[in-house]
N, C-alpha and C positions, 0 to 999 in steps of 0.2 A: 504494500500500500504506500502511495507516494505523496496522496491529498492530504494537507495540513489540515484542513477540517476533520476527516476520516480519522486521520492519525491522534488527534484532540478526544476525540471520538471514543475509539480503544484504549486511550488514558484513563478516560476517566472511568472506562466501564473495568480498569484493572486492569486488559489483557495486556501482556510482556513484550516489550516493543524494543529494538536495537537502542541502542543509545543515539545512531542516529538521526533515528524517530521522533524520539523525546524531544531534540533538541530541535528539530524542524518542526513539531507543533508548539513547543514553545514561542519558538523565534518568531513562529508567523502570526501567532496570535498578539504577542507585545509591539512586532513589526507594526501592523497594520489600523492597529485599535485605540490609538491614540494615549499610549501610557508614556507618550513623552514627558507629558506635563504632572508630575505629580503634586499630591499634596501639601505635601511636606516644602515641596519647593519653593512657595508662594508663603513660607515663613519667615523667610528674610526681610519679605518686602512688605510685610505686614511690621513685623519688629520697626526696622527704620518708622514708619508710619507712627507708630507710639511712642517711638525715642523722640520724635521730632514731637509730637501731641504734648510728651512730657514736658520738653525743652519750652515749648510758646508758652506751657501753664506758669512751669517757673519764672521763666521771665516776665507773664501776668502779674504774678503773686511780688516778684520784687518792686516792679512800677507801681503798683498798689502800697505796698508797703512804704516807700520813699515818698508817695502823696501824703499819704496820710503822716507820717511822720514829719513833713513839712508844714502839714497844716497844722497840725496840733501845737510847734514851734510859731506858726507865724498866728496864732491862736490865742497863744501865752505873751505872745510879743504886744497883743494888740490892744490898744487902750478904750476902742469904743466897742459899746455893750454890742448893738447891731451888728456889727463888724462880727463881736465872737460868737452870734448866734448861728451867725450864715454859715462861719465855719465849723461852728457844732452840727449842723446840718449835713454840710458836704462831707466831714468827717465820718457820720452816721452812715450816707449812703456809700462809701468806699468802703468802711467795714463789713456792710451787708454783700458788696460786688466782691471783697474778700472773701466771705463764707460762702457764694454763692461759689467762689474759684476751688475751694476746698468739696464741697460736696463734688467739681467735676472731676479735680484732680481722682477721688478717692474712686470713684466711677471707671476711670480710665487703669488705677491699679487692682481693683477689682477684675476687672475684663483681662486683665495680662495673668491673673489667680489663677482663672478657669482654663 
């Protein structure tokens, strides 16, 4: 028997095939069937993808971090009442865009878990 289907065939049903057999049903079934692309392969490219997801969050979280820490300075610094209200305010909502960074940070090392 010379047909790699046939020969595929007799594999599985057990019957004892030359070694040349084997390897001509093998070959022609990986040849033809698209297992170039595996799984596994498209891990790398996934990784980078989250190293860099990582990388934007951190540098999120430090620009957030040096606002706030400016404001809260230029806060302390500031002699009119209105003045430090405004920036109790903006300080408020950069700490919430803070925690709201930290919920996606922990989301994103979640997903690298599983």
């Amino acid at each position: 028997v010379f047909n790699s289907a046939l020969l595929r065939i007799m594999l599985i049903e057990g019957n004892s095939l030359a070694t040349w057999q084997i390897w001509k049903a093998l070959w022609s079934a990986i040849q033809k069937r698209g297992f170039y692309y595996y799984d596994w392969k498209s891990i790398p490219a996934d990784l980078k993808n989250v190293e860099k997801n990582v990388e934007n969050l951190l540098k999120q979280k430090k620009d957030l971090e040096e606002k706030i820490e400016f404001l809260e300075s230029a806060k302390k610094a500031s002699k009119n009442r209105l003045e430090k209200e405004e920036l109790k305010d903006e300080i408020s909502a950069l700490k919430s865009e803070l925690k709201a960074w930290k919920d996606e940070y922990e989301s994103v090392i979640q997903s690298l878990e599983r």
